[in-house]
N, C-alpha and C positions, 0 to 999 in steps of 0.2 A: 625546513629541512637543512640538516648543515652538511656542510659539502666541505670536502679537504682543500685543504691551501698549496697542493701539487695535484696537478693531472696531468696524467701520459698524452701524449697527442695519440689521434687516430693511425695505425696501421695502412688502412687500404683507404686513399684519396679519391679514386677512379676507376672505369671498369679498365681492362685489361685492353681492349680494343684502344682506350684515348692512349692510354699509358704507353702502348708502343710508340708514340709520337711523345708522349710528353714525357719522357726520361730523355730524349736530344734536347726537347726545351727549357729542362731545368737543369741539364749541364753546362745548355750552351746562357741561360742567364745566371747561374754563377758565373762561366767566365766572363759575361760580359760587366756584369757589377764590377766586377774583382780589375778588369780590363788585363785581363793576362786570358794566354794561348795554348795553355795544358792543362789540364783535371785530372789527376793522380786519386782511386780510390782506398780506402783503409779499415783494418777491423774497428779503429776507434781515432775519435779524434786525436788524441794524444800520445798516440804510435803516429798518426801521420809527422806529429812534429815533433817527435822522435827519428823517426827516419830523416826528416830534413837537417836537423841539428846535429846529426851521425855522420852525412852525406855532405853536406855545405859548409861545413867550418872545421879545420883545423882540432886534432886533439888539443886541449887546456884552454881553449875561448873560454870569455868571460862573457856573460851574457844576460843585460839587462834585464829588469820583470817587475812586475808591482808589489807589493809586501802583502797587498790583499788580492787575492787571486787563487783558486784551486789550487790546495798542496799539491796532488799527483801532477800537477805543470812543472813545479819545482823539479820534481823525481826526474822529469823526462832529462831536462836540463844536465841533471847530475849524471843518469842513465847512459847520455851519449858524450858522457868523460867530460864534461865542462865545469867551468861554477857560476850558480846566479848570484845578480849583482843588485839587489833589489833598491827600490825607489821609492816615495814616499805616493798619498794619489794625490787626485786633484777633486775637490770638492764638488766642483758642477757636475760632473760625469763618471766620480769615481775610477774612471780608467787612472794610469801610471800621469807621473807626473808631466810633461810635455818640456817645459823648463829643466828638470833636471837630467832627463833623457839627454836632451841638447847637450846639456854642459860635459856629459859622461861621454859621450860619441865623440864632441873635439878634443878633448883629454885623453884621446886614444885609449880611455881604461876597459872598454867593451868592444867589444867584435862584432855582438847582435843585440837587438831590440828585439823582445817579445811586446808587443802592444796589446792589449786585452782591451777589447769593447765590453765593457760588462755590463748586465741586467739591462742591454738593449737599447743602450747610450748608444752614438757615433760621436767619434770627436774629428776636430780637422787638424787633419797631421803632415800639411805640405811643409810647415819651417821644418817639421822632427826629418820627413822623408829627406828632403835637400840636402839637409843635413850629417844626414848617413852615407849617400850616397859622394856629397864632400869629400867624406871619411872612411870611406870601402869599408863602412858597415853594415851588415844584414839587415833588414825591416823586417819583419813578420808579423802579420798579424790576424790575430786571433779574433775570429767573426763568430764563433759560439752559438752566442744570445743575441745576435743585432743584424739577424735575417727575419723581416724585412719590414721594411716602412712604405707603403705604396705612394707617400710625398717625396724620396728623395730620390734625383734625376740619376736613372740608373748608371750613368756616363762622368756623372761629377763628385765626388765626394762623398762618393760611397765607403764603408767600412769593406775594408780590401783593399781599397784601389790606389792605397799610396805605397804599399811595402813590395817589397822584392817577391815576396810568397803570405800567402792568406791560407788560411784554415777552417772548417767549415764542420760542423757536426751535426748527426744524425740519429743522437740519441733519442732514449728515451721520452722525455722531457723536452727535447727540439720543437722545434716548429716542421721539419724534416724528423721523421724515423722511422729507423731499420733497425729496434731496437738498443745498436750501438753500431756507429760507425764513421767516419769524416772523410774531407776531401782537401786535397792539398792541388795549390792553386799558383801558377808562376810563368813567367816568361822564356818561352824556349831559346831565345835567346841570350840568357841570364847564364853567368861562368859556369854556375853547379848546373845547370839543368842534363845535359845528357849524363853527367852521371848519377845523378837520382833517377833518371827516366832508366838507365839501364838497368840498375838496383832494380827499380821498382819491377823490372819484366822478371825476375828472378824470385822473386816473393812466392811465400803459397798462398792460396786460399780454402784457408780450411775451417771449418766446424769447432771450438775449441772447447775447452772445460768452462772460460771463462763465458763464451760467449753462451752456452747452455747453462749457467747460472744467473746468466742475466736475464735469459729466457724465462727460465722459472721466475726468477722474481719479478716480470714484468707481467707475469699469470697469474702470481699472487699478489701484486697489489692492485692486476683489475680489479680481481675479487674483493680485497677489506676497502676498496673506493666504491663498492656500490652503495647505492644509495642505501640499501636495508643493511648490509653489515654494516656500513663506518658509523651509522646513525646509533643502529643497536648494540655492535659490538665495540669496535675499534674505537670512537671516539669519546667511547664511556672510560676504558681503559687508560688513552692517554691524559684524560681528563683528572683522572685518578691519580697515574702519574704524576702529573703537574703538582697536583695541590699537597703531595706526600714527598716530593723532591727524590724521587725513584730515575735516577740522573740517567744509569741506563734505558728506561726507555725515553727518558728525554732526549735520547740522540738519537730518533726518527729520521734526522734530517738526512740522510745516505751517510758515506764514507767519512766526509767533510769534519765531523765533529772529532776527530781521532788522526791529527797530522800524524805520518809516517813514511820511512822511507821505503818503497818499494823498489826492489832489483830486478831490471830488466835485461836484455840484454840481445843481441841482433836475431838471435833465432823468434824472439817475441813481435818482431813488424812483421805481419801481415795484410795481405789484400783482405777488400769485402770479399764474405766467404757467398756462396750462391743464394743463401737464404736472404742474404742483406742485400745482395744483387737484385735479386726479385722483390722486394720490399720497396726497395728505389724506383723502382719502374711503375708503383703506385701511389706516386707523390707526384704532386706537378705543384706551380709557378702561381697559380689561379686559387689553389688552397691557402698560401701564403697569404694571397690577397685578402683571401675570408677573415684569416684568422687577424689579420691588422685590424680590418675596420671591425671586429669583435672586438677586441680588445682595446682600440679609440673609444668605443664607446664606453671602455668601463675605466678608463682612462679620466676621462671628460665626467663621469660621475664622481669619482675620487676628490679629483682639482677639484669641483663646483661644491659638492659636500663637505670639504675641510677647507673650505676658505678663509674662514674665518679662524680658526687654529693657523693658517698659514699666517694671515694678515696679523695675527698678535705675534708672530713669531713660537706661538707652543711648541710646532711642530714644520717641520721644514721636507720639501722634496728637492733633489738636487735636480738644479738642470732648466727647473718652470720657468716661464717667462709669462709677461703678462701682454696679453693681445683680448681689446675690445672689453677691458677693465673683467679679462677672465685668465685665470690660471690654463697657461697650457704645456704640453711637450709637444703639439706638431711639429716634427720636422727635427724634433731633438731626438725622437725615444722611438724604436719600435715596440714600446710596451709589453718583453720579454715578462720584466717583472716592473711594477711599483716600489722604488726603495723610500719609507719615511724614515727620518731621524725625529725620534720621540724622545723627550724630556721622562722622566719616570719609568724608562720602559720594563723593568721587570714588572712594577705597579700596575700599568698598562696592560702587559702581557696574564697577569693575575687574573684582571679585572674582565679581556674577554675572554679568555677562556673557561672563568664560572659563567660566564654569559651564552655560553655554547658554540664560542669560532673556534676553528680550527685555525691558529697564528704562530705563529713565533717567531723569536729571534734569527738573523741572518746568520748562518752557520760561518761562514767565511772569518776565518782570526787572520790577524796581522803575525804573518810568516816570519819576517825578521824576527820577533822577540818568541817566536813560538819552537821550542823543541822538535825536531832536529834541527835546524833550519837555522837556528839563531846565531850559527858561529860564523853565516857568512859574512859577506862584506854588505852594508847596505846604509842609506843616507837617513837622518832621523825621522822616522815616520809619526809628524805631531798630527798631520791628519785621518790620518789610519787611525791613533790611536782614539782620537773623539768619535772617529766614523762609529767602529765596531763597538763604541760602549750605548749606542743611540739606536741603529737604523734594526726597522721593521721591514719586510719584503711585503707589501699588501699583494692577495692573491689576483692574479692579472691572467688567468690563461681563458684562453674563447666561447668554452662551454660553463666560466664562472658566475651564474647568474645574478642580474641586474639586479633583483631583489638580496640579494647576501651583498651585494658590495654597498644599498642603501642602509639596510641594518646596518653593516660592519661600519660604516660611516654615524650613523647616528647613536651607535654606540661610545664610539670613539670620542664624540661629541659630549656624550653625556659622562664621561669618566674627567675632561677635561675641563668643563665647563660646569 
């Protein structure tokens, strides 16, 4: 049976009766992760950090960020009158550079640091934090994909808990959702805080066009993920696709394949409207935990089924280390997503898709040299550039069965070997 290489998370976590209790305890463990003393809620994540970038800095900030990261992050930046100032990444965890951030913050050229945890890395950003705050520059950072790991101590070194303000999403695709929605995260004793807290009481929360398009289309891609349509219908199609270079449907992947600028503008920050209110009230803290040790285990199948592709170096994931002569990310990854970097990879990508996976390529381009984008200011991105001409996203979410991730391994095995 093949099975898509995206899955929505579940809707409803809990009955209604737990849920009055556990929407206090999944607000009050973000803040405690995050170790800040307000929770600010939002239509989406990147309106929340839109409103703080609007609210906490200065019109004409300049404003760090990674060159590989969601364009519409860019947008927000530009949206609340700033410009980004992008960096190259850093190989083990693909987040922004950590060394070049440093150097841009003592050089006074940035005002703020966007940090991005991506595909469920955590990195350790006490020098970047110290560093900022040295230099009365903003931290923020963006938790996305890198809720949550049940190994790391919720108190120390968590994704969140070094920057001024953290951000939190509740997409579709989250490990949290309310179809679309984030949370903005910070210290009420912190210079912006009362006035982003008073902005924020002034916000509506309303029902929007966008968020009823999102609606629909979270209705229609239950539907083409079921098991008898994506089998019979949808995955015969894209498969056609593929082998005929039919480019528009090759850009399944959301928004991502098609950088562009979007104009925003302050009537567009919104509260969650009641529907994502109520959405939220059936998610708890105890789901998160499921979904980790599900995805550890397909984690720990991946590392132990490409070892030996690792060990010759064919194929590389960023971040493993080696404990009890076994490939692991305990303690590095909340296993958001699996990133390989593959030698051959269109060849690769060829090869399982006549074989019947549903895979592909990581949509994410390197922003700096990508139209719009490319005219800002930004540092040479030589790892960005090998990253995105390499890495594969192997499918990693809860309900991915153990049997597809051993095929999709011994596949992979047999293309290479």
């Amino acid at each position: 049976m093949i099975r898509p290489r995206f899955q929505s998370r579940p809707l409803l976590r809990s009955s209604y009766k737990e849920s009055t209790k556990e929407i206090k305890r999944l607000s009050t463990f973000l803040l405690n992760i995050s170790q800040k003393d307000v929770i600010l809620d939002y239509s989406q994540l990147r309106i929340a950090c839109f409103h703080f970038l609007s609210q906490a800095l200065p019109k004409g900030s300049v404003v760090a960020t990674s060159c590989y990261t969601i364009f519409d992050m860019v947008n927000v930046i530009i949206n609340a009158g700033h410009s980004p100032y992008f960096v190259d990444i850093n190989e083990k965890n693909l987040g922004p550079n950590v060394d070049q951030l440093i150097e841009l913050v003592k050089l006074k050229k940035v005002q703020a640091v966007i940090y991005t945890h991506l595909h469920g890395y955590k990195s350790e950003l006490s020098k970047l934090a110290k560093c900022c705050k040295e230099n009365n520059c903003i931290l923020i950072e963006d938790c996305a994909q890198s809720l949550w790991n049940t190994t790391w101590d919720p108190y120390v070194s968590v994704p969140g808990s070094y920057g001024d303000a953290a951000i939190y999403s509740s997409g579709f695709f989250k490990n949290i959702n309310t179809i679309c929605g984030g949370h903005l995260v910070f210290q009420r004793n912190s210079n912006f805080a009362n006035k982003i807290i008073n902005s924020h009481k002034s916000l509506k929360s309303e029902i929007t066009y966008d968020f009823l398009y999102r609606t629909l289309y979270a209705i229609f891609f239950k539907i083409v993920t079921t098991d008898i349509f994506f089998n019979l219908v949808l995955f015969p199609i894209l498969k056609f696709s593929w082998a005929n270079n039919f480019v528009w449907m090759n850009k399944r992947a959301r928004e991502e394949n098609n950088p562009r600028y979007i104009k925003r503008n302050q009537d567009d920050i919104l509260r969650m409207n009641f529907l994502q209110k109520f959405l939220f009230k059936y998610q708890n803290k105890e789901s998160l935990d499921k979904d980790y040790f599900k995805k550890s285990r397909l984690a720990e199948i991946y590392l132990s089924e490409l070892k030996e592709l690792i060990d010759k170096e064919i194929i590389s994931v960023p971040g493993v280390e080696v404990k009890k002569d076994c490939y692991s990310l305990v303690g590095t990854s909340s296993y958001n997503q699996i990133p390989m970097l593959a030698a051959n990879r269109k060849s690769l990508l060829d090869f399982l898709i006549k074989e019947g996976f549903d895979i592909a390529a990581q949509h994410i381009r390197n922003l700096s040299e990508t139209p719009p984008y490319d005219n800002y200011q930004f540092i040479e991105p030589k790892v960005t550039r090998d990253i995105v001409e390499k890495i594969v996203l192997l499918p990693c979410y809860p309900d991915y069965p153990e049997e597809n991730v051993l095929d999709l391994c011994e596949n992979i095995k047999k293309f290479y070997l």
